[in-house]
C-alpha positions as CSV (number, residue, x, y, z in Angstrom):
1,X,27.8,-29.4,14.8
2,X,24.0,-28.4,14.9
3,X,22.8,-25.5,16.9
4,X,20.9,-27.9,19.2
5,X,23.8,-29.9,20.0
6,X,25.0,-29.1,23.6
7,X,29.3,-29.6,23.1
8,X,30.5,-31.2,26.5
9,X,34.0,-31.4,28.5
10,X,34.9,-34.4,30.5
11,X,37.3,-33.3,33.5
12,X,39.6,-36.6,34.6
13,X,40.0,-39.9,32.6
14,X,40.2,-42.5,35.7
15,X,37.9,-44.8,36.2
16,X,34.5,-42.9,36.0
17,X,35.5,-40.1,33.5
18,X,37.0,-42.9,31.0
19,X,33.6,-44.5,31.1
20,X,31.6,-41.3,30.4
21,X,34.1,-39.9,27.7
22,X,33.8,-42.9,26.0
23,X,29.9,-43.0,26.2
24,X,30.2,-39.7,24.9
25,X,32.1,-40.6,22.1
26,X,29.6,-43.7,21.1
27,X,27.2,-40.8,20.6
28,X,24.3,-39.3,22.5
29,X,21.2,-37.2,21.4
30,X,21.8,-33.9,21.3
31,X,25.2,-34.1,22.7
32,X,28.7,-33.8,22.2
33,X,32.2,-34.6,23.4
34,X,34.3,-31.9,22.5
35,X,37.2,-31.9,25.1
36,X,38.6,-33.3,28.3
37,X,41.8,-32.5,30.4
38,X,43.8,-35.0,32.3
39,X,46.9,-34.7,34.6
40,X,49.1,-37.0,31.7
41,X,48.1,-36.1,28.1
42,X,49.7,-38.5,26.5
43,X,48.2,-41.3,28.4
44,X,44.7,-39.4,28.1
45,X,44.9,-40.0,24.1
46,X,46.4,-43.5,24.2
47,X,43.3,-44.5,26.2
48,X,40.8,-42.5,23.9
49,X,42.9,-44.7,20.7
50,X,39.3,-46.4,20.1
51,X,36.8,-43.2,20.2
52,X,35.7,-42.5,16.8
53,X,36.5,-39.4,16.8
54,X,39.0,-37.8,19.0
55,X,38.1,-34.7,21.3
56,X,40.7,-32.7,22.3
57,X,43.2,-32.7,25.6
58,X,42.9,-29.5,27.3
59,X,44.3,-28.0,30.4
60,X,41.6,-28.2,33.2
61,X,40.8,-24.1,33.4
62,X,39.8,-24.0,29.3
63,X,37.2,-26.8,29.7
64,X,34.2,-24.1,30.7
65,X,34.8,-22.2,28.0
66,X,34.9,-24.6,25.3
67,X,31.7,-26.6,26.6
68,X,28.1,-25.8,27.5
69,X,28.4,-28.8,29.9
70,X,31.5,-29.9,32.1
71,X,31.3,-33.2,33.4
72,X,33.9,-33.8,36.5
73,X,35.3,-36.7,37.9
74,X,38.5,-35.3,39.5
75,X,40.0,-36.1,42.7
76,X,38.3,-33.7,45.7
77,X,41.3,-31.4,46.0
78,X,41.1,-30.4,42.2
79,X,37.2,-29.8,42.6
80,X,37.2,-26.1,43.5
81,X,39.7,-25.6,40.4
82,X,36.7,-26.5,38.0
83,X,33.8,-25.8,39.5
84,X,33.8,-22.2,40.2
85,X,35.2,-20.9,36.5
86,X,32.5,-23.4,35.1
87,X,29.7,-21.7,37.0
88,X,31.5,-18.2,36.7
89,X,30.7,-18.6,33.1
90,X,26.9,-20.1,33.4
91,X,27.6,-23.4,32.9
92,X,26.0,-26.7,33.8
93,X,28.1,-28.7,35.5
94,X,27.9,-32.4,36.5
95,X,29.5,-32.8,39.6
96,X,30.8,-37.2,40.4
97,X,32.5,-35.3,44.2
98,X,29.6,-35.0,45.7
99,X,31.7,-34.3,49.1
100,X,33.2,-31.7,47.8
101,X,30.2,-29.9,47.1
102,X,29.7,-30.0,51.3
103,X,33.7,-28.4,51.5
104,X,32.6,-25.9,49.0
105,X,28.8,-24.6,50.2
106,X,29.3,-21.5,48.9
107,X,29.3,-22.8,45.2
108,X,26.2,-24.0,46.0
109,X,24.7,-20.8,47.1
110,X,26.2,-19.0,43.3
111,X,24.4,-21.3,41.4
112,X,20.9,-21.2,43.5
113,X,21.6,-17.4,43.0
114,X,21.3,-18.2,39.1
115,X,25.3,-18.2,38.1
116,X,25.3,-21.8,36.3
117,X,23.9,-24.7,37.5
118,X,25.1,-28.0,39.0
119,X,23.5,-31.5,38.2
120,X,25.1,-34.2,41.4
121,X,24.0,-37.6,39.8
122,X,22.5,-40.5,42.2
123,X,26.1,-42.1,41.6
124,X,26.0,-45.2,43.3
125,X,22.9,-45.4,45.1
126,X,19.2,-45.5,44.4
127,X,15.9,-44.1,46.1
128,X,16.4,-40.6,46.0
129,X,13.2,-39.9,44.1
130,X,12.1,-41.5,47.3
131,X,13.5,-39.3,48.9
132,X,13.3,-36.2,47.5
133,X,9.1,-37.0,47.4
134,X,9.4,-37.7,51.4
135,X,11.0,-33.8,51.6
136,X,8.2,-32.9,49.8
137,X,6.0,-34.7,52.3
138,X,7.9,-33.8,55.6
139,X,11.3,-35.6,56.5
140,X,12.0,-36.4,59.7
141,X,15.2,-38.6,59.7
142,X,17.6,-40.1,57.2
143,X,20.3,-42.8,58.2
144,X,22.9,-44.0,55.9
145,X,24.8,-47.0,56.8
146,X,27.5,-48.1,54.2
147,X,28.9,-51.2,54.1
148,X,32.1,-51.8,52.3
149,X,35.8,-54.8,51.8
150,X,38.6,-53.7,53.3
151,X,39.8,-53.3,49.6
152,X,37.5,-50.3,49.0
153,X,38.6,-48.4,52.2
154,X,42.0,-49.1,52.3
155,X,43.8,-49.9,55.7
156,X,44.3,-53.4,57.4
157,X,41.8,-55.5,57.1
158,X,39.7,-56.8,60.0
159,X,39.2,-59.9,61.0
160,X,35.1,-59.4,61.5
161,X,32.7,-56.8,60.1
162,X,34.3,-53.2,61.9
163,X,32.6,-49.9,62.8
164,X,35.0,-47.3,61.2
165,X,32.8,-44.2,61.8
166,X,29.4,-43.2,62.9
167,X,28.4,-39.7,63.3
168,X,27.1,-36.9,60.6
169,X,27.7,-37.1,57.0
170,X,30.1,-33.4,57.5
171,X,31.8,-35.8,59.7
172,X,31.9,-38.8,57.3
173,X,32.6,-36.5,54.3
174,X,35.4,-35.0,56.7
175,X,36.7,-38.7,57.3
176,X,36.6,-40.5,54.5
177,X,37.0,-37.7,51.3
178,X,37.5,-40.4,48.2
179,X,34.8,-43.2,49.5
180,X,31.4,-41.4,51.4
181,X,29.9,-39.4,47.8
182,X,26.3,-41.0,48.9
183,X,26.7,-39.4,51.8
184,X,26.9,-36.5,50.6
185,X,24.2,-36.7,47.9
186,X,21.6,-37.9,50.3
187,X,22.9,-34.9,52.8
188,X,22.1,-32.5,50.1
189,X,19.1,-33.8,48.6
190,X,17.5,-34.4,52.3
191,X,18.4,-32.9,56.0
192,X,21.9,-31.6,55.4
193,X,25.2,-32.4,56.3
194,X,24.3,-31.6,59.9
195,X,21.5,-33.8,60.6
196,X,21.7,-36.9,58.3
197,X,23.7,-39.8,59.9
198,X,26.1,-41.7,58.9
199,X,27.6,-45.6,59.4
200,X,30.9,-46.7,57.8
201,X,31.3,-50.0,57.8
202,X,34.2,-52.4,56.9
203,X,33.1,-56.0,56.2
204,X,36.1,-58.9,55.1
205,X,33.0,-60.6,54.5
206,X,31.8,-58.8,51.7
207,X,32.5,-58.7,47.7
208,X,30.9,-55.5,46.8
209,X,29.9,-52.1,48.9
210,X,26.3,-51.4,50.3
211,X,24.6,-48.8,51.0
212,X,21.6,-49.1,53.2
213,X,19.9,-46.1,53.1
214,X,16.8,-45.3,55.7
215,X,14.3,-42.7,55.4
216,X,11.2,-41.6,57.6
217,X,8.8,-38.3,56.7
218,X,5.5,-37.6,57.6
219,X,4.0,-39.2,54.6
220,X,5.6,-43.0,55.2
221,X,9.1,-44.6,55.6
222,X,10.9,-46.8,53.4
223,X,14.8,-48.6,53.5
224,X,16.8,-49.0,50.3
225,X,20.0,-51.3,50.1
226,X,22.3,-51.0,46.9
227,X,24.5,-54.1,46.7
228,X,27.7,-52.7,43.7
229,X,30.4,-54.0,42.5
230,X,33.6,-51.9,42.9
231,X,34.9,-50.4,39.9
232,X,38.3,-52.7,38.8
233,X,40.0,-49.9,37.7
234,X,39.2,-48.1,41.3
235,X,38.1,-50.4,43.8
236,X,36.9,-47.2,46.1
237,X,34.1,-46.5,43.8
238,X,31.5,-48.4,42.9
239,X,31.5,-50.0,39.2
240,X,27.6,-48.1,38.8
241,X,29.1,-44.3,39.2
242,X,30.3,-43.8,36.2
243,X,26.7,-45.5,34.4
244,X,24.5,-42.9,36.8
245,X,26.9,-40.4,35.2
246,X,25.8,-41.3,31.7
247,X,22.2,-41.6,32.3
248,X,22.0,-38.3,33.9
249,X,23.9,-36.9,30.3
250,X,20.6,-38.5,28.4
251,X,18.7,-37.3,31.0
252,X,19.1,-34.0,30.0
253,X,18.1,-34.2,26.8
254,X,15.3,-36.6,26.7
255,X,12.1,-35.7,25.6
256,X,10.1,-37.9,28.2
257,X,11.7,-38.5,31.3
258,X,10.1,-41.5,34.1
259,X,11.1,-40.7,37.8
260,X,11.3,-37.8,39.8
């Protein structure tokens, strides 16, 4: 392995880590999979039978030290477990919980104060270069509404389109832990968990989950609506997660990036 080649750990095989791992494992520039950690090892290597070459299965707390990059797609309540040894040790990582970045704030503060670094991926909406230009500009007010089937929330079903929550994305993060990550990726790259709102929607009428996201600054306003398909392996995320995942991997070691 060359010294320019960054070695990276993928944390979880479900639905989204599989994905990446095995993106990973296709090959990328300048990077490479070296390990990942999943609660069932044996099942973790019977799903990795086609990578062409095999990393190996760790236990989650080695991953930052055998990786410059850890990539996690855990469940929230295993979040803290990762992220704070893989920042302890100046690592990058590339958080998929964006909620549980809002849980854990102080993690935040470590790696603004230069202890690692944390890359949150769009995941499964688009326009924040929008909106990260309208901070720049002067934001006054950002309102998520996400629309989603029954399927993807879980619960009965209703029988017509059903408000299930409106209120702040702390609240909706608060709520709905495994299905609001936009919420908390447009809270942190705008107004805050305090100050953005949030609509959460469920819709028999619908095949695949929306997010219709609204922004005004002082500079203009625009809306944004992301129509995805949920994930088939995990119907509460959306099938482009895991893909946002992967291009922000390339992202980090292209030499000409287009986009904010």
């Amino acid at each position: 392995m060359g010294a320019d080649v960054r070695k990276v750990a993928v944390a979880g095989l479900g639905a989204v880590g599989l994905k990446v791992a095995a993106a990973l494992a296709r090959g990328m520039d300048g990077l490479a999979l070296v390990a990942v950690s999943a609660a069932d090892p044996v099942r973790a290597r019977a799903r990795m039978a086609g990578f062409a070459r095999m990393p190996s299965v760790e236990p989650l707390e080695r991953l930052p030290e055998m990786a410059d990059i850890v990539v996690e797609c855990l469940p929230p309540s295993l979040f803290r477990a990762l992220a704070e040894p893989t920042l302890a040790a100046g690592r990058t990582l590339v958080a998929a919980s964006a909620g549980a970045l809002i849980a854990n704030a102080d993690l935040l503060d470590r790696a603004k104060a230069g202890q690692g670094r944390i890359l949150l991926p769009s995941g499964a909406l688009a326009g924040l270069d929008g909106l990260h230009a309208a901070v720049e500009a002067g934001l006054e007010a950002v309102t998520l509404v996400t629309r989603k089937p029954p399927t993807s929330l879980g619960g009965d079903a209703p029988l017509e389109a059903h408000c299930l929550f409106a209120g702040t994305a702390r609240e909706a993060i608060a709520r709905f832990p495994v299905n609001v990550n936009v919420a908390a990726t447009v809270a942190l790259a705008g107004l805050g968990p305090d100050l953005t709102r949030v609509e959460v929607w469920s819709d028999p009428a619908l095949e695949r989950n929306e997010h219709h996201l609204s922004v005004t600054s002082r500079a203009g306003s625009f809306t944004l609506v992301a129509r995805n398909w949920p994930d088939p392996d995990n119907p509460k995320s959306s099938a482009i997660t895991g893909f946002s995942l992967i291009a922000a991997l390339r992202r980090l070691t292209l030499p000409v990036t287009i986009g904010t």
